[in-house]
Every structure is written in structure tokens, then in C-alpha cells.
N, C-alpha and C positions, 0 to 999 in steps of 0.2 A: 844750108837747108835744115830745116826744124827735124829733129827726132819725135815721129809720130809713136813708134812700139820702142819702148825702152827696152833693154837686155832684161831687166826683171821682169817685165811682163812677158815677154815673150817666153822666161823661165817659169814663169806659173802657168803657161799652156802646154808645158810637158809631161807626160804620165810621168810619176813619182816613182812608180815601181817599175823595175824592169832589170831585166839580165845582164849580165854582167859586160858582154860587149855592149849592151845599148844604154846603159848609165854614164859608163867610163869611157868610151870611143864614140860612139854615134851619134849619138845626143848631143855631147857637148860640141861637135864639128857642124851638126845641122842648127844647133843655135847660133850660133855665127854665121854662119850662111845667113840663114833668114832672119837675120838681122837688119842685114846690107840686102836682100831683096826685099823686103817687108817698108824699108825706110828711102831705101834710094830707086826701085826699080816700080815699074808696072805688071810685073811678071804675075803669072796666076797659076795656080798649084797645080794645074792638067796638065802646064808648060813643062813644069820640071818634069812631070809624069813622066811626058812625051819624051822629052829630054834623056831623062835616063833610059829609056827604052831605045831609045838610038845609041846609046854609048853602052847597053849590053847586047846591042847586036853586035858594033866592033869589038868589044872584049872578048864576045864567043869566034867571031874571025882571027880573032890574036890565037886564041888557046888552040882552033883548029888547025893553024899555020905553024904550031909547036912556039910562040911569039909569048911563054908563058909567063913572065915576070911583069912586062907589059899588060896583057890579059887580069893578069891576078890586081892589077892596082887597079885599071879602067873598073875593075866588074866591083871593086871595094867601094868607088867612087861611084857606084848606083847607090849602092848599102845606104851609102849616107844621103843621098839625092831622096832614096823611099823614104826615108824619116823628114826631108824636108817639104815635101807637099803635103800632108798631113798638118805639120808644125806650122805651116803658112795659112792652111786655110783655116785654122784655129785662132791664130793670131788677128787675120783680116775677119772672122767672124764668115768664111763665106763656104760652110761646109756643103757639101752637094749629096745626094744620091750617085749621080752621075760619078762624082768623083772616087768617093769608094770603090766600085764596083768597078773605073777603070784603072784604081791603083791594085785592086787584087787579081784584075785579069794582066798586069802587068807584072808584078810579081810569080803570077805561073809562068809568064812567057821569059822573064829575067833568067829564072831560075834556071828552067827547061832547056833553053837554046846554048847557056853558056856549057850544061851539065853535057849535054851531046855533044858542042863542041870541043871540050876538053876530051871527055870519052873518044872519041875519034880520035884525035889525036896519040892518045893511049895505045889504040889498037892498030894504029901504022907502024908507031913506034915498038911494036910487039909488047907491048905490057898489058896481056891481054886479062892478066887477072886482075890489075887497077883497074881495069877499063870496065869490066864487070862488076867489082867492088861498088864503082863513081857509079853505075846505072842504076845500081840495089838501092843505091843512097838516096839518086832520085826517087823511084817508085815507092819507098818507105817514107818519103815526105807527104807525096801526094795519100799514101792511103794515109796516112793520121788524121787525117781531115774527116774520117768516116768517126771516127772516134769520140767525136765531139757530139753524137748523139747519143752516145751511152746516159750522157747528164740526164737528159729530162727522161729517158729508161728508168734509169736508177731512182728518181725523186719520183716518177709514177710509182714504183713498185714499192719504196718505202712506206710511200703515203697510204696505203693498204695496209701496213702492220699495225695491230693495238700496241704496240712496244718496240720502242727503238734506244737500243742504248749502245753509248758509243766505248769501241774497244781500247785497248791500249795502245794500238798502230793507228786509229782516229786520234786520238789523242794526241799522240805524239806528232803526227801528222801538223796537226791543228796551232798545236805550240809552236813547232818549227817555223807554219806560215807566218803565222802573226810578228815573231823575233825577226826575221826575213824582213816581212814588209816593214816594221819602222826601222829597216835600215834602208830603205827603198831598192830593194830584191824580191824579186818575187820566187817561189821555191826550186821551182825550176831553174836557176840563173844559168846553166850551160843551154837557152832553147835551140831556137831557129838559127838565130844572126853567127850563134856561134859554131854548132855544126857547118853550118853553110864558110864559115872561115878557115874551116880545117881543111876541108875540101877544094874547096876554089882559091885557097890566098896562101896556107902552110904549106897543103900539096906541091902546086906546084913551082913556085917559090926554092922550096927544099929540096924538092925532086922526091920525097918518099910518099912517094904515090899509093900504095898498098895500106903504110901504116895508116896514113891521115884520114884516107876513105872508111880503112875498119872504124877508126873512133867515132868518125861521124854519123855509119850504121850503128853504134852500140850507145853513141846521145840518144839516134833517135828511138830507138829501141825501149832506152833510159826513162824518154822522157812520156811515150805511151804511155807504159805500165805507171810511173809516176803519177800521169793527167789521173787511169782509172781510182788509182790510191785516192788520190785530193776531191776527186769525184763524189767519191763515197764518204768522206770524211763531211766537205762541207753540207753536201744533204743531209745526211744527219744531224750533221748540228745546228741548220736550220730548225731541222724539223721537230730537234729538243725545244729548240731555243726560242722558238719562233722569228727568227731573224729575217732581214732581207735575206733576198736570195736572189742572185742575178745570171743573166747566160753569158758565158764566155764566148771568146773565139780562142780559138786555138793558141793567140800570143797573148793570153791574161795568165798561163799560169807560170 
């Protein structure tokens, strides 16, 4: 059978910049994948959607049933499934409305179900302070999402100043991204993929349940305050600069 998407193309349909699990682990696993569905299969990137969405419901059944080692691989084996419908409908050129909107209502539900079911299982097992720690973890993912409005806040309220100059923590800010990205990092490299690994894949794997959750509340904690930093940095240096200036989501920084 003819190879329609070579591996290099299919390599220049990946974001360049990304975090440190999705450079080194994710990426390169979901390029291979959708390799061999891209070239050998009829599959379409809702499929996998869907797909992974049934195999984190049994992973959240595994971690509920204490089935944790199990659990922790199935629910890894979404991680990379969510970079491959994205990577596919890129490749096939067959991007959707539809499909965004049901890869991020499935990423709340991935997250969510596996994050209670692990939690439950914590707290039969008396480990009621993990089980609490693993809950915070969740609700600090979901509020960060509110944060993401601060940007056009901030570039409203600058754009009202006669004079904007930027500090020595802009600056430096500034420097660091730029060195980042032409290594293709973005500044943030501990974000989402990897908080979520400490949690659901080191936790309970290791069995230290307490330790893994705190690091994971203290990424995201890390990574808030960081988003506000870079926030303010890059408006400004638009607004020196007159540069583009684009809106993020949550997983550009």
C-alpha cells in the first residue's frame, strides 16, 4: 500500500513548542500512531476521541477497584490517544468545530472521572489526607481556566497608559521564553501533561500518594502565578513593540 503522510509530514503538523512530557513522551508516541492510522486505516479523529473516552472510563473503574498500576497505564494510554486526534485531523487537513469542543469536553470528563476515581479509592483505603490532597488537585486545574482572562484584562488596562516600560522580571521573563522556545520548550515545561503524571501515573504506581498530589497542587499553583508573570510581560512588549499579539489557551504557555 502507497504511503500517503510520510513521518516528516506528519512531523511538521506538531506544535514545535511544548512541555517537557509532550516533546519527549507524547508526541513522539502519537506520531507513530498516526502514522499507521493516517496511512493504513479509515479512522477519524472523533473516533479516537471517543475511544479514549471509553478507556478512561475503565481506567477510572481500575483505580476505583484499588486496580492501580493497571489504571495508571490505561489512563497514560488516553494522554497519548488526546495528542492523536488533534495530530490526525491535522494531518488529514479535516479540522472541525465540532471536534475541538468534543476533545475539550473530553478532557474535563478524562480528567474528572479518573481524579474521583482514584480519590475514592484513597478514602476506603483510609488515606484520607491523599484523597483530599488528589480532590484540591482537581479543583485547582479546573479554576486555572478562569485565569486565562486576566490577558485581555491586562492588555485593556495597559493600553490606557501614555507609558509603558518594561521591568527587569519582564525582561527577564521575556529572555527566558524566547531561549525556551528555540529549544522547543515552552516556559512553563512542568504544565498540564505533567502535573496530571504525578498524580494519576507516579502516585499510584509508587504508592506515595500525599507526596505526588502535593507536587502536583504546587505545579499548579507554579504554573498560575507563572501564566500572570508572562501575561504581563508579553503585553507589554507588544505594546512597546508593536508586535503581534495572540490569545492563548491555557496549554500555549
Amino acid at each position: 500500500m502507497k504511503i500517503k503522510y510520510s513521518y516528516n509530514y506528519i512531523d511538521s503538523k506538531v506544535n514545535k513548542i511544548n512541555s517537557l512530557y509532550n516533546k519527549f513522551i507524547l508526541n513522539p508516541l502519537a506520531k507513530v500512531i498516526v502514522f499507521f492510522i493516517s496511512n493504513f486505516t479509515k479512522v477519524k479523529p472523533y473516533q479516537i476521541t471517543i475511544f479514549g473516552t471509553l478507556l478512561a472510563i475503565f481506567s477510572s473503574y481500575l483505580f476505583y477497584n484499588g486496580k492501580l498500576i493497571y489504571g495508571a497505564i490505561i489512563f497514560q494510554l488516553t494522554e497519548i490517544l488526546d495528542g492523536c486526534d488533534g495530530l490526525l485531523a491535522r494531518v488529514r487537513s479535516s479540522e472541525s468545530i465540532f471536534g475541538i469542543i468534543l476533545d475539550y469536553y473530553t478532557d474535563v470528563f478524562r480528567l474528572t472521572f479518573n481524579i474521583i476515581g482514584f480519590s475514592l479509592f484513597l478514602f476506603r483505603k483510609g488515606a484520607v489526607e491523599a484523597g483530599i490532597l488528589t480532590l484540591i488537585f482537581l479543583g485547582l486545574n479546573f479554576s486555572e481556566s478562569f485565569i486565562d482572562i486576566s490577558y485581555l484584562k491586562i492588555k485593556s488596562i495597559l493600553e490606557k497608559r501614555d507609558k509603558i516600560l518594561l521591568s527587569k522580571l519582564d525582561e527577564k521573563i521575556i529572555s527566558i521564553k524566547k531561549f525556551l522556545e528555540k529549544r522547543g520548550l515552552k516556559v512553563n515545561m512542568l504544565h498540564y501533561h505533567e502535573r496530571i503524571f504525578f498524580v494519576l501515573f507516579l502516585a499510584p504506581i509508587i504508592k506515595k500518594y500525599i507526596l505526588f498530589s502535593a507536587l502536583g497542587i504546587i505545579l499548579v499553583l507554579f504554573s498560575i502565578h507563572l501564566k500572570l508573570l508572562l501575561d504581563i510581560a508579553i503585553v507589554k512588549d507588544h505594546l512597546i513593540n508593536k508586535g503581534p499579539i495572540y490569545l492563548r489557551t491555557l496549554k500555549d504557555i
